[in-house]
Every structure is written in structure tokens, then in C-alpha cells.
C-alpha positions as CSV (number, residue, x, y, z in Angstrom):
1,X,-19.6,-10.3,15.4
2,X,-21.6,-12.5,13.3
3,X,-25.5,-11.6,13.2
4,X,-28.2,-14.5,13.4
5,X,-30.1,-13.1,10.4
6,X,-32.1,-16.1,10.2
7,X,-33.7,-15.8,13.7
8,X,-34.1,-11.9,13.3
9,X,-36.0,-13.0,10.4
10,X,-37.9,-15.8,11.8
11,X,-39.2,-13.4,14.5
12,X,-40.4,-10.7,11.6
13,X,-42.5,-13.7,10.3
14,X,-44.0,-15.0,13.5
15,X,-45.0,-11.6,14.2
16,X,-46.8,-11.3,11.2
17,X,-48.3,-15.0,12.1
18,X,-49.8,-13.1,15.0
19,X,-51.4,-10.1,13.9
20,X,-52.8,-12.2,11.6
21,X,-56.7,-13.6,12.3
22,X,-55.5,-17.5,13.8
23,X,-57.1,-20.1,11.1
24,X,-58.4,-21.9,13.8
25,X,-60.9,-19.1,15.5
26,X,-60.8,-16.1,17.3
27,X,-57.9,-16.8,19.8
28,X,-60.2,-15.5,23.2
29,X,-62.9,-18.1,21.8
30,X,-60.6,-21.0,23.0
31,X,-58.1,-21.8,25.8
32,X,-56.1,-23.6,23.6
33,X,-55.5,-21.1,21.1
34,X,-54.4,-19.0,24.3
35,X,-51.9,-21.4,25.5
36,X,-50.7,-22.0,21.3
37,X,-50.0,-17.9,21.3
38,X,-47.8,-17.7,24.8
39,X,-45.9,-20.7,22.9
40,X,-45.4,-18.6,20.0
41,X,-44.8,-15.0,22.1
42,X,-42.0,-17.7,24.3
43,X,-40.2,-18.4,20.8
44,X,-40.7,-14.0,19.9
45,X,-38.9,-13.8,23.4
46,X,-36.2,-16.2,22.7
47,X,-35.6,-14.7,19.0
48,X,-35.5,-10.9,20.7
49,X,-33.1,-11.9,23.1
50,X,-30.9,-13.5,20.6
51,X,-31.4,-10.2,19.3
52,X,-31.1,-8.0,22.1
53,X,-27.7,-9.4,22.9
54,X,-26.7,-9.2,19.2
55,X,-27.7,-5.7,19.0
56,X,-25.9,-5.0,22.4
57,X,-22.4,-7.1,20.8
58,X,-22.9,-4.4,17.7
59,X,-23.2,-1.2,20.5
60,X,-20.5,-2.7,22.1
61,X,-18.4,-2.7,19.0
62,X,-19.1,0.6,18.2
63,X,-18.4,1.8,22.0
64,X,-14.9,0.2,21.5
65,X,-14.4,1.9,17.9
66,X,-15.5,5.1,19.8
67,X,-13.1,4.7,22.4
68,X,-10.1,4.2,20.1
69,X,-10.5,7.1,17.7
70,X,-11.5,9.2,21.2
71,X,-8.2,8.3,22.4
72,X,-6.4,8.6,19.3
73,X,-7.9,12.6,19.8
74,X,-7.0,13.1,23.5
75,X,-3.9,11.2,23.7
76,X,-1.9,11.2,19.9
77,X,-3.5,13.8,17.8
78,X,-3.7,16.8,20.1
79,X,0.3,15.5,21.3
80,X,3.2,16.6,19.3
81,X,3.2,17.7,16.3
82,X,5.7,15.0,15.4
83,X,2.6,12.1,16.1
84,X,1.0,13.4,12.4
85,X,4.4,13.1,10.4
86,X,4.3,9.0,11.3
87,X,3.2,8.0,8.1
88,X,1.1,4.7,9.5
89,X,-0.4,7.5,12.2
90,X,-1.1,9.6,9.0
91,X,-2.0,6.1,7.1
92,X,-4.6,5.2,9.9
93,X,-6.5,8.1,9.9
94,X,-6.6,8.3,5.7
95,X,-8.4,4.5,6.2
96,X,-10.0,5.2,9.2
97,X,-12.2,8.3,7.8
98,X,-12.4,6.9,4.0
99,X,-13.2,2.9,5.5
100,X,-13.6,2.2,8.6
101,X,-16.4,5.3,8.8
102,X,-18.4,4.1,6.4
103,X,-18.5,0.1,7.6
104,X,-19.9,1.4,10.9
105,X,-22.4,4.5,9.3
106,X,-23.7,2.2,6.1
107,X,-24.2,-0.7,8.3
108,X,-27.7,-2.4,7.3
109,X,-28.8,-2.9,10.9
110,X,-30.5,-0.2,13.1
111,X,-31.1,2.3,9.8
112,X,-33.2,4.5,11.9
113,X,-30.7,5.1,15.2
114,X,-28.2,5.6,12.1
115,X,-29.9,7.9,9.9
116,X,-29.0,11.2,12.1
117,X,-25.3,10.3,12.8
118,X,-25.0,9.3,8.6
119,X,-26.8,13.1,7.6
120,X,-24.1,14.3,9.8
121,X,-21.4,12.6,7.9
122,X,-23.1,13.3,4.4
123,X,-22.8,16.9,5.4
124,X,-19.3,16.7,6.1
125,X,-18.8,14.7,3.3
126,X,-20.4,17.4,1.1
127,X,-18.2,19.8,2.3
128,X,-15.2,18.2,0.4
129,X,-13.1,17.5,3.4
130,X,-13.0,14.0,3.5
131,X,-10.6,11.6,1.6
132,X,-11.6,9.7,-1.3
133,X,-10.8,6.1,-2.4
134,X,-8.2,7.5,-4.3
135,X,-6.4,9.3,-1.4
136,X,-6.3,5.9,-0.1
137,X,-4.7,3.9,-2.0
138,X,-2.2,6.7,-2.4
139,X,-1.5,6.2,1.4
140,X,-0.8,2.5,0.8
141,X,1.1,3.0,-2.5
142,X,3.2,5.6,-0.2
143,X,3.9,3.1,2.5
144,X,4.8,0.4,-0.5
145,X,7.1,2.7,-1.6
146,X,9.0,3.7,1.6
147,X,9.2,-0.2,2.3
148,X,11.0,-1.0,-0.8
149,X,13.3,2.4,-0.9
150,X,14.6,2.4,2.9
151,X,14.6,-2.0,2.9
152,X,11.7,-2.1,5.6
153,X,10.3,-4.9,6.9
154,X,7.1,-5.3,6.6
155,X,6.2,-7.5,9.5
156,X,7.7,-4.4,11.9
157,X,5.7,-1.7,9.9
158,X,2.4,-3.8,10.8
159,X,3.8,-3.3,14.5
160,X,4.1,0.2,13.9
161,X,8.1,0.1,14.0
162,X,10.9,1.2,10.9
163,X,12.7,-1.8,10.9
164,X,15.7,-3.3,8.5
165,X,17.2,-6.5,8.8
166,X,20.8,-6.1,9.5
167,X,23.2,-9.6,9.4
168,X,19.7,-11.0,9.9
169,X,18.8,-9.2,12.7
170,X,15.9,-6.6,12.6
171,X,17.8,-3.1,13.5
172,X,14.9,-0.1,14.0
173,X,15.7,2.9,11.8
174,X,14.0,5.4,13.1
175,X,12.2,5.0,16.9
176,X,8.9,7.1,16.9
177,X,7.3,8.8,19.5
178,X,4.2,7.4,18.8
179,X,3.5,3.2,17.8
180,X,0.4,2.5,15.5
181,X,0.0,-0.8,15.0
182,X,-1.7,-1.9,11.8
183,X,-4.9,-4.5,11.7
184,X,-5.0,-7.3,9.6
185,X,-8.1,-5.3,7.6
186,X,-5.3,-2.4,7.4
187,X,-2.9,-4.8,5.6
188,X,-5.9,-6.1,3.3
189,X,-6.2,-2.8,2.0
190,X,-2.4,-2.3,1.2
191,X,-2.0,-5.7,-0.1
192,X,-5.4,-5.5,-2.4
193,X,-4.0,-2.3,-3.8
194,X,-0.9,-3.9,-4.6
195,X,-3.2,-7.1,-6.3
196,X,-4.9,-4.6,-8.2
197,X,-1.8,-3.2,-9.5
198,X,-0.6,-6.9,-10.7
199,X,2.0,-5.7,-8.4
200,X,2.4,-9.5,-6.4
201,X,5.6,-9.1,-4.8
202,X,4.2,-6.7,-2.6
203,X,0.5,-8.4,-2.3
204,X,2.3,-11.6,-1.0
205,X,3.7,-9.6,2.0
206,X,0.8,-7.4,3.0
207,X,-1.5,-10.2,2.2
208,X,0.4,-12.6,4.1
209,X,0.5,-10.5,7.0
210,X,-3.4,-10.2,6.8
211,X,-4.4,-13.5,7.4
212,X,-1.7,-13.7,10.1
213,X,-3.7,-10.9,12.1
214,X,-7.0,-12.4,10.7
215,X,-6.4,-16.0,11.9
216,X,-5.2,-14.7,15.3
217,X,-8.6,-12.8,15.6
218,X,-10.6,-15.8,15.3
219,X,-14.2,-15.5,14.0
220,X,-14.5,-12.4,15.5
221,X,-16.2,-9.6,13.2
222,X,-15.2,-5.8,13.5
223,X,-18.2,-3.4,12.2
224,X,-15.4,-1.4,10.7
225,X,-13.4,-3.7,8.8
226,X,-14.3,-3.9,4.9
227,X,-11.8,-7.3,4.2
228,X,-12.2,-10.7,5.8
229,X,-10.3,-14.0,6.7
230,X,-12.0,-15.2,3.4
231,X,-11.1,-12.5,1.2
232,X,-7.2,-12.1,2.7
233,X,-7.0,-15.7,1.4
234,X,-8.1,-15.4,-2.2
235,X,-6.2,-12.7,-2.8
236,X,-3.3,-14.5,-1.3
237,X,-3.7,-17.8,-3.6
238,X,-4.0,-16.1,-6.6
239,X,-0.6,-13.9,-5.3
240,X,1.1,-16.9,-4.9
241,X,-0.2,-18.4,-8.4
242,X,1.2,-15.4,-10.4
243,X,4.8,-15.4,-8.5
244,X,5.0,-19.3,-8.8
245,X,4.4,-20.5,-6.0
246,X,1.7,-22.9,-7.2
247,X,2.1,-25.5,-3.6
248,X,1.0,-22.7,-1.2
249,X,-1.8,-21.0,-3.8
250,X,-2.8,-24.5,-3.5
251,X,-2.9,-24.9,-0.1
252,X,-4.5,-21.4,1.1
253,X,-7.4,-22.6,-1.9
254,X,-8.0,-25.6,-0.1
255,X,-8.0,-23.4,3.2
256,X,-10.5,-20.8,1.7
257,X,-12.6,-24.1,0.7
258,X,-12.8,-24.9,4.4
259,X,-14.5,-21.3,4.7
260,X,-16.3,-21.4,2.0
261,X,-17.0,-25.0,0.4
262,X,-19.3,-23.8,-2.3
263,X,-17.3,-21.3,-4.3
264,X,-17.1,-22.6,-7.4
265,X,-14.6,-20.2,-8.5
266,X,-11.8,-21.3,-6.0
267,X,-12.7,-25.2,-6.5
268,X,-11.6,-24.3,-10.3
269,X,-8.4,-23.1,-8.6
270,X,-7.9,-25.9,-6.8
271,X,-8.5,-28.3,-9.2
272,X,-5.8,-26.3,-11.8
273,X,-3.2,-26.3,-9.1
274,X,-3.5,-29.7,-8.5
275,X,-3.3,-30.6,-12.4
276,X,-0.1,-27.7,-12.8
277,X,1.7,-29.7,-9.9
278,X,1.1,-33.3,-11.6
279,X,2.2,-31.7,-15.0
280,X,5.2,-30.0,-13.6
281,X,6.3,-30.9,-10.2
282,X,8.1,-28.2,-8.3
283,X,12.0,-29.0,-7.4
284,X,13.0,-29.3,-4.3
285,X,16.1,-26.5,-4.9
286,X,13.6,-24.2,-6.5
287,X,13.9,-20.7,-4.7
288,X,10.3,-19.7,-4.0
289,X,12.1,-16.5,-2.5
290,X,9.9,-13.5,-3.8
291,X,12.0,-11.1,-5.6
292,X,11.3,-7.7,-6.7
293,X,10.7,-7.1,-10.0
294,X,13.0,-4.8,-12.0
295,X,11.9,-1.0,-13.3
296,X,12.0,0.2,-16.6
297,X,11.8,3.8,-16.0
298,X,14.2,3.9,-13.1
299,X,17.3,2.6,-14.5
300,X,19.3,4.4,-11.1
301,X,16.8,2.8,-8.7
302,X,19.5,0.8,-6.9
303,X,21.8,4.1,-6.6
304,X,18.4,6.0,-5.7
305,X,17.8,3.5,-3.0
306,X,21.4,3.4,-1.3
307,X,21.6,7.2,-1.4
308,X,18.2,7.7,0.4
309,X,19.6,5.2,3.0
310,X,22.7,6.5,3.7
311,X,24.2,9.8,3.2
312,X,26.1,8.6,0.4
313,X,30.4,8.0,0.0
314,X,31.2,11.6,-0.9
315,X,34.6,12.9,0.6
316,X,34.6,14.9,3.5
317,X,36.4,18.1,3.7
318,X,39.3,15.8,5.6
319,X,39.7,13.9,2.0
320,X,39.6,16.6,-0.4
321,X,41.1,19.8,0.6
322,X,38.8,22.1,-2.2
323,X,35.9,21.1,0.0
324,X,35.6,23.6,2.5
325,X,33.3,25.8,5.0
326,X,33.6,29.9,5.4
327,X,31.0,32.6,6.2
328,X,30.6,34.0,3.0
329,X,29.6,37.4,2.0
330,X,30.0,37.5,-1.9
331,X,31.7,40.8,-1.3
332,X,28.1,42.2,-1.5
333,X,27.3,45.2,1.0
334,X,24.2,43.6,2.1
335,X,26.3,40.5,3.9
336,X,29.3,42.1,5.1
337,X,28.1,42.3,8.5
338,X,25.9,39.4,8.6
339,X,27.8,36.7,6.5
340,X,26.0,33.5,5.6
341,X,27.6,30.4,6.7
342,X,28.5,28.7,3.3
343,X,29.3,24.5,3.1
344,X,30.7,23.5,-0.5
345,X,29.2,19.8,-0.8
346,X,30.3,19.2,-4.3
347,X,32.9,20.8,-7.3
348,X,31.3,18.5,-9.6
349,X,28.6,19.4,-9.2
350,X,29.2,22.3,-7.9
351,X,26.7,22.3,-5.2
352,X,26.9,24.6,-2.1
353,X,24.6,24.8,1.4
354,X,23.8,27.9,2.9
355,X,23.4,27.4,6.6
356,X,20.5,29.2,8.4
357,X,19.5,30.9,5.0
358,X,16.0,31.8,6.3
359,X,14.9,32.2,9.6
360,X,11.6,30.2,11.5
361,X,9.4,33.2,11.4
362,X,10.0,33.6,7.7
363,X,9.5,29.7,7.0
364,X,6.3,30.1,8.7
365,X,5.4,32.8,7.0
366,X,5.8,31.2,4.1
367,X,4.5,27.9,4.7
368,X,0.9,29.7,5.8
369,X,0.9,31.7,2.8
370,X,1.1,28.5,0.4
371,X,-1.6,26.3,2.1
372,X,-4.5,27.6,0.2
373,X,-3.0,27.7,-3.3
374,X,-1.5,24.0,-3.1
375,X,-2.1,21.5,-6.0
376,X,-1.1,18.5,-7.1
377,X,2.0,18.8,-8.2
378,X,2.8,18.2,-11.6
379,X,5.6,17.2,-14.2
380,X,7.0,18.6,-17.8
381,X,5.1,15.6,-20.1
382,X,5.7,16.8,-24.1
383,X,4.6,20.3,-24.4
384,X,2.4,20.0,-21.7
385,X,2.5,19.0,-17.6
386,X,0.9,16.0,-16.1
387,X,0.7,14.5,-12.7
388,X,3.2,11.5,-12.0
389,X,3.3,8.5,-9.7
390,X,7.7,9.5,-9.7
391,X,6.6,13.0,-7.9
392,X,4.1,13.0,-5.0
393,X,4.1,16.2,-3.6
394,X,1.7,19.6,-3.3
395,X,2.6,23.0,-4.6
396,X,1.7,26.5,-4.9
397,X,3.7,29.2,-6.5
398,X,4.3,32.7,-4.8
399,X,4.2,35.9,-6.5
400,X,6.2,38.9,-4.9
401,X,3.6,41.0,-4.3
402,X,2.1,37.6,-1.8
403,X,3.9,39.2,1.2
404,X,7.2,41.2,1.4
405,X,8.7,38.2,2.8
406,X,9.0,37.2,-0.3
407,X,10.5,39.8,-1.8
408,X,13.2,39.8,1.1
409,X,14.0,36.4,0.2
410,X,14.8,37.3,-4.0
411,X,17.2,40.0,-2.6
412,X,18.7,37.5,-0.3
413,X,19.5,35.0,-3.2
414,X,20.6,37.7,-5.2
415,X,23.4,38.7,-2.7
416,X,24.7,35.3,-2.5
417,X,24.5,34.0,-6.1
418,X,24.7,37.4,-8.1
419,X,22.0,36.4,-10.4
420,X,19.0,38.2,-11.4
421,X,15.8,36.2,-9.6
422,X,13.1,38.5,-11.4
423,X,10.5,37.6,-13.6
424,X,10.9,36.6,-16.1
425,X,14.4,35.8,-15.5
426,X,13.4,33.6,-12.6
427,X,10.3,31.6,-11.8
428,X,7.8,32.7,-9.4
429,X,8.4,30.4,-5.7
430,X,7.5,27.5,-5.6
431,X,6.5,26.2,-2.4
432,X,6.3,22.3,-2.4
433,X,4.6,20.1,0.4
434,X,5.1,16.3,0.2
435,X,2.9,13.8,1.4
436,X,2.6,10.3,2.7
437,X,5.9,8.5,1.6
438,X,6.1,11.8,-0.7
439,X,9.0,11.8,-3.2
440,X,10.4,12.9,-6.5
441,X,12.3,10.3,-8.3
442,X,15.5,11.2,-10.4
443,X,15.4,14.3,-12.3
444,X,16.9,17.0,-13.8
445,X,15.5,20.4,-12.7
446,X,16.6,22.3,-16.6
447,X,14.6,21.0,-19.9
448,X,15.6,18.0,-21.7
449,X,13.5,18.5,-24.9
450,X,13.0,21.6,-26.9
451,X,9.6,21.7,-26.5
452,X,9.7,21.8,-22.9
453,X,6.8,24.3,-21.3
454,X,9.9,25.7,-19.3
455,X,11.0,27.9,-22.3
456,X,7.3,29.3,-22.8
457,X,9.1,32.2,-20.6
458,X,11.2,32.9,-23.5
459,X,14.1,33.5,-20.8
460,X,16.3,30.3,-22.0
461,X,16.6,27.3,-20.1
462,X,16.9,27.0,-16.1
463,X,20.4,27.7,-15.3
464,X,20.8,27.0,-11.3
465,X,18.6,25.8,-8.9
466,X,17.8,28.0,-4.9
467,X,16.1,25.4,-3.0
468,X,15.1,26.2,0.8
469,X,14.2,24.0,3.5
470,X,11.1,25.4,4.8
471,X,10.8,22.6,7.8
472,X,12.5,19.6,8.9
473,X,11.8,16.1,9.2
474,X,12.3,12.9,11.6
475,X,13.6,10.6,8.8
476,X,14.1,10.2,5.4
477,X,13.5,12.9,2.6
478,X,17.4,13.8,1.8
479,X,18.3,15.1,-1.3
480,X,20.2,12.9,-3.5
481,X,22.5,13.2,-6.3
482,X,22.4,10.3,-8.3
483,X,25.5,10.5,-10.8
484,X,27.4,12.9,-8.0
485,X,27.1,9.8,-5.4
486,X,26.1,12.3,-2.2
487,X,22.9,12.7,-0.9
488,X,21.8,16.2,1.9
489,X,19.5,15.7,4.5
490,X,16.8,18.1,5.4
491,X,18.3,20.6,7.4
492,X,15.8,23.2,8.9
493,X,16.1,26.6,7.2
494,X,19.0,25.8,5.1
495,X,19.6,26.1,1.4
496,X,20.9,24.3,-1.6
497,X,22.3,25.9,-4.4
498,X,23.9,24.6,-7.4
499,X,24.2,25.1,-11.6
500,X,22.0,22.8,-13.8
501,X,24.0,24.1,-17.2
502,X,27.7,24.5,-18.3
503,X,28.5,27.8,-19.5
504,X,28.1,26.3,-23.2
505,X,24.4,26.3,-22.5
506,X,24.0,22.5,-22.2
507,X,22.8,20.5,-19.0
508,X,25.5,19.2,-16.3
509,X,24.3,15.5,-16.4
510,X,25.9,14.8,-13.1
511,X,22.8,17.3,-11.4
512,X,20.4,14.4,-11.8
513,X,19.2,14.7,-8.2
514,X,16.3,13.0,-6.4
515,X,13.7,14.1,-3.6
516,X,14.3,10.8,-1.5
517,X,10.7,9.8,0.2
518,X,10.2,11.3,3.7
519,X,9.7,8.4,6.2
520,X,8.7,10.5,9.1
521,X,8.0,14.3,9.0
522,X,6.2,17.0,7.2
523,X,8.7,18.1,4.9
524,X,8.7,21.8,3.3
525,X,11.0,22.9,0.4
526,X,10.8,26.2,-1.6
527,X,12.3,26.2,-5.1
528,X,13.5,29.2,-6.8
529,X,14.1,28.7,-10.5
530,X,16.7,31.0,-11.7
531,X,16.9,30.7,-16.3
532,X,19.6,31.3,-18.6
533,X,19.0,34.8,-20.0
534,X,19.3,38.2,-17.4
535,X,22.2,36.1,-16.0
536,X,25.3,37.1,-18.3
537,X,26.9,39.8,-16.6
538,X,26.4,38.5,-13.0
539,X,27.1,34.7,-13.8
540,X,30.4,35.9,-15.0
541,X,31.3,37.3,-11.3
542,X,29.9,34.1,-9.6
543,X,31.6,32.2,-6.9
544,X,31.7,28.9,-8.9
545,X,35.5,27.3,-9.1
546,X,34.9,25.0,-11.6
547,X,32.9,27.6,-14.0
């Protein structure tokens, strides 16, 4: 809805016209200055019933914006638990409460019938509890990034479904229980935080889908939206200028001129494109196809990629007779009555799952204990650690003495791997949440460089790796082996286990393993670290064949 800010203002100034002395006399003094006022209280109606009905289009909007996030409360939010593990449900409400809120709350008109209902969201906001810009553009980074790793389409994201095109066919992926469109203002967001990365391959295709929902909306103005027709379309052009497409920069320019003839800016645009075209005409076998550029720092993005997809080529246990499932008891007391169910994934690496490892109760337990003490997780940069873009995730670590839980868990790994998992043999728990498309790209869980922070324990490096799945998820989120060509998905109380060094002390390059993004779910993992020194005796009696 567009507002007539001209007549509003027309009527301010006539008003002041009338409390003003008339120049012609005192108005009771003379019929006609009677009959000149009524003319000019009939133009006061006429402007306050343009604004009347203006200011009843703007309740309306904001009835209709009550009326979505009100059902989004009664009918997805308080439903299963799975609705908040859609990452564009998830998405939404990041935008909704760091945008759309402040469109409607900051809006110019109707300060006063604002001010109470904005105190009330500057006390919340005070309170911390609201997401900043930068959460936001996290969110769309994280959808960006589940796009390119599981080959979405974009065009079925914005319609809230996980779709791949399969022998040109879109195939859905993953069928949730609950369908969030996105709005073409949603889309400008994604695609402008793509722009403002330089990042064009994926501008073009949020962008382009933005002034597809735009133009289908007409002139029609949302109180909540912070992008427009106009704005979709710059940032479009200029997309298209930087990826080569100089014809169709050209012709959204032109477009945006229609919209907005004066801006000089774009008329500059226009005029270069039409002068780049002249000087080099584009041929007609020239593939505009965008394509996406090529990474530096993940040279095994296209394994990475497949892996995450699939569950990778490794051989079953039909094709390679050393890969086998037993209940296992490690000949340890503790297990003889209640063996663990033990699946050998992997000689090389050697990498085993332990089914049912922990039980719901205990990953519950777990999972409450962490939530107060989880940060941003970070990285091993130099001597020092650093948050990453590669590793999106939350953590906490657990001490022992956090809840006996814990403790029960160390003697539990300790039974099935024979190591010592004490301090400072071991690292504390660490309890990992992931986010929004949350991830960690390929990487080695044992030190690279000497003067990694990992040997400020002075226990040696990290020698094996116990990591438990605290929750499950819908889709997505698998680990991967990179070099081992295999991948695990998230299996609900289970537990990974496998050796990061050879027995000569240096790393097995073949555990270069990756968190794959989750797509759908709240994924839990705990990690227990165990390092090189306390292990001597007991690595010696370890169940490893190829040791």
C-alpha cells in the first residue's frame, strides 16, 4: 500500500490556513467568507477520507501480518517438534523477528498508536533475545549453502519444497511436514546477501526469483517488507553485469528506468551496456549458463558434495567379508551381560559404530545440561582458535563433576575402547549443536601443526575420536569421510569411533572426515577427545585389526 503523502500533507496546511485569522476579515463578519470555509472544510473532508481509508489499508495490513504469525503460533510452532528443524520455517522466523518486526514497529505513520507496542519491543530487545542482522544473514548464508551441497533448486526452496532436478525432472528429497513458502522480500534478502558477498552466482537466482514474486504482487506494498520491485531489479542488473550477461543487465536497467526514470545512476548503466554491446557484440553460441565458481580452500568440495548426497560407494558387508556386525563386549566385565551392538564401517580407516551407545534419557540429560554454556564454536587458527564460516555449529564442554551422567558415559567408552578418557588424557565433552544449514567442512580432528593449542595439554596429540549422536535428524547432516569414500548418517543414540594416528605417532590422512550440513533437524553430537599419552598399555589390547 502506497500512502498519498501529498494529500496528508495538503490537509496539515489547509488546517493551518484555518486557524489562521482569514486576510479578508473576520469570517462571521461575511457570508461569503462562511460559504469560502465549508469549501475548504469539504476539501479537509475529502483529504481525511483519503486518509481514513489509507490508514484503514495500513490496519488492515497489519491485521493480516497478525493473522499470519498468530497462525504460524497456533497451528506450526506449538505442532511437532519436527516444524522448527525446517530450516526455511527456522529461516522465516530469523527474518520475521530481525525484519519484518521492525518495518511494521518503525513505521513513520501513526507514531503515537505505535509508541506503546515499540517500548514493548525495545524491552525485549534489551533483554538480548532477539536476532541481530548478523544472525540473519547467517540464515541465508545457511540456506545458500544447503542449496549448493545437496543440488537444490532454488525455485522449489522458494515453495517451501527440497527439490533436485533428476534427468530434468524436479524429484523432492525430503517431503516435510510443514511447507513455508518464501516471499519475494524473503528472496531479496538471500540474494542481497549473496550481492554483498560479490558472490553473483547465487544473487542471480535468489534475485531472479524476487522480482518473479514482486512482479506477480503488482504495486501492492507490504508494511513488513524492507526490499522492493525496484531494488530486486538493481541488484539483479548489476548481477547479471558481473557474470556477463551484459543483454539482460541491460534490459532489467531499462526496466528499473520504467520505475524509476530519474536515477541517474542506472541511466549510466544503461548507457555502458548499450556501448559494451556495440563494442563487443555477444555470440549467439555463447553459454550465458551461470556456473559456480570454483573454491580455493575446499579442494574435496566435489567428493564433500556427493558424499553428503548419498551414503557414499563403500562395500557392504556382502562385498568384503572383514566387514562385519557382533555384539561386542571387549572381554570387559562391565559388558558381558549387556553387549554393545558393534558395526565395523571401515578397516582403513578403521572406523566402528556402536549401536544404541546411550540411551534417550541420558541424551536428554545431556542435551539440557549443555544449553546454557553453548558458544560459538570455534577452530584451531595458529596458536590460537577462531570462529570459521567451514564450522557453523554451538558448543559447550562438560566437566565430570556437571552430572554423574557424565561420568557414566567415560566408563562406558572406556569399556569398549580400553583407553584412558581422563583428564588430561582426554578432553573434557564436548557437546556440539548445529544450526541453520549447520556444518563442518573437511577436517582432521588430531593437529596438523606443532603449535596447535591441542598440545597445550601436554598429553600428545589426539589419538581416536568417541563421537555420540545425541539426537537425530530428518535429512542431511551424515558424517563423511572424504579420502575413505563413505559417509554415516545420524543415527539416534549411536556412536562413532575411530583412530586419528598410526601407531608411529603420525595422522591417518584417510580420517579427513566432514560434518555434512543438516537439511532438516536439530542435530546433537557429543565429542570425546581421547590424546596420545595415558594410552600405551591399553592401545596395545585394542580391538583394531589393522593396528
Amino acid at each position: 500500500m502506497l500512502y498519498d503523502f501529498k494529500s496528508i500533507y495538503s490537509a496539515c496546511v489547509i488546517i493551518r490556513v484555518i486557524l489562521m485569522p482569514l486576510s479578508f476579515g473576520e469570517m462571521y463578519t461575511s457570508l461569503l467568507n462562511v460559504k469560502q470555509a465549508i469549501n475548504v472544510e469539504r476539501q479537509l473532508i475529502d483529504h481525511l477520507e483519503t486518509y481514513i481509508e489509507h490508514e484503514s489499508e495500513r490496519l488492515e495490513d497489519i491485521k493480516r501480518f497478525y493473522a499470519k504469525v498468530s497462525d504460524l503460533h497456533s497451528e506450526v510452532y506449538s505442532g511437532p517438534s519436527a516444524a522448527m528443524a525446517n530450516p526455511l520455517v527456522a529461516f522465516t522466523l530469523i527474518k520475521r523477528l530481525q525484519s519484518e518486526w521492525l518495518n511494521l514497529i518503525y513505521s513513520d505513520e501513526a507514531q503515537e498508536n505505535t509508541q506503546d507496542f515499540r517500548s514493548g519491543y525495545e524491552e525485549v530487545e534489551k533483554e538480548g533475545s532477539l536476532p541481530k542482522l548478523e544472525d540473519l544473514q547467517g540464515a541465508a548464508k545457511g540456506l545458500m549453502r544447503l542449496q549448493d551441497v545437496y543440488a537444490l533448486q532454488v525455485g522449489g526452496l522458494v515453495r517451501g519444497h527440497f527439490q533436485r532436478i533428476t534427468d530434468g525432472n524436479p524429484i523432492d528429497i525430503y517431503s516435510p511436514t510443514v511447507s513455508v513458502p518464501l516471499s519475494g522480500d524473503d528472496c531479496f534478502l538471500v540474494g542481497k546477501v549473496a550481492y554483498e558477498l560479490e558472490d553473483y552466482y547465487h544473487s542471480v537466482q535468489w534475485l531472479e526469483e524476487s522480482v518473479r514474486l514482486f512482479r506477480g504482487a503488482g504495486r501492492e506494498w507490504s508494511p513488513e517488507n524492507e526490499g522492493t520491485l525496484e531494488d530486486a531489479l538493481d541488484h539483479l542488473a548489476f548481477s547479471h553485469f558481473k557474470t556477463g550477461n551484459i543483454s539482460y543487465a541491460l534490459s532489467l536497467s531499462q526496466e528499473l528506468l520504467n520505475h524509476d526514470p530519474m536515477n541517474g545512476r542506472v541511466l549510466k548503466n544503461v548507457q555502458k551496456y548499450e556501448r559494451l554491446l556495440v563494442d563487443s557484440p555477444p555470440l549467439l553460441s555463447t553459454d550465458t549458463g551461470l556456473k559456480r565458481p570454483n573454491t580455493t580452500y575446499l579442494r574435496t568440495r566435489n567428493t564433500y558434495e556427493r558424499l553428503c548426497r548419498t551414503q557414499g560407494t563403500q562395500p557392504t558387508h556382502y562385498e568384503n567379508p572383514r566387514l562385519f556386525c557382533d555384539y561386542f563386549n571387549n572381554d570387559s566385565p562391565g559388558l558381558l551381560l549387556q553387549p554393545i551392538r558393534r558395526e565395523v564401517l571401515s578397516l582403513q580407516p578403521y572406523v566402528v559404530l556402536y549401536h544404541s551407545f546411550i540411551t534417550d534419557s541420558e541424551a536428554e540429560s545431556i542435551r539440557e545440561l549443555a544449553q546454557t554454556g553453548l558458544r560459538r564454536s570455534v577452530v584451531a587458527s595458529g596458536e590460537e582458535q577462531a570462529t570459521a564460516e567451514y564450522r557453523i555449529s554451538k558448543s559447550a564442554w562438560l566437566k565430570e563433576t556437571a552430572h554423574p551422567i557424565i561420568g557414566r558415559l567415560d566408563q562406558r567408552i572406556t569399556l569398549l575402547t580400553s583407553l584412558n578418557v581422563q583428564p588430561p588424557y582426554a578432553e573434557y565433552l564436548q557437546v556440539v549443536n548445529y544450526g541453520i544449514g549447520g556444518h563442518y567442512e573437511p577436517h582432521f580432528d588430531h593437529a596438523t601443526s606443532a603449535s596447535s593449542p591441542l598440545f597445550r595439554l601436554n598429553t600428545g596429540n589426539r589419538v581416536a575420536t568417541f563421537m555420540i549422536y545425541l539426537s537425530s535428524v530428518d535429512a542431511g547432516g551424515s558424517t563423511a569421510f572424504i579420502h575413505a569414500n563413505f559417509s554415516v548418517p545420524v543415527l539416534e543414540n549411536a556412536a562413532l569411533f575411530w583412530w586419528n594416528l598410526h601407531r608411529n605417532g603420525q595422522g591417518d590422512g584417510d580420517t579427513l572426515h566432514a560434518g555434512c550440513p543438516v537439511l532438516v533437524g536439530d542435530k546433537w553430537v557429543a565429542n570425546k577427545w581421547i590424546h596420545e599419552y595415558g594410552q600405551e598399555f591399553q592401545r596395545r589390547c585394542s580391538p583394531n585389526p589393522e593396528e
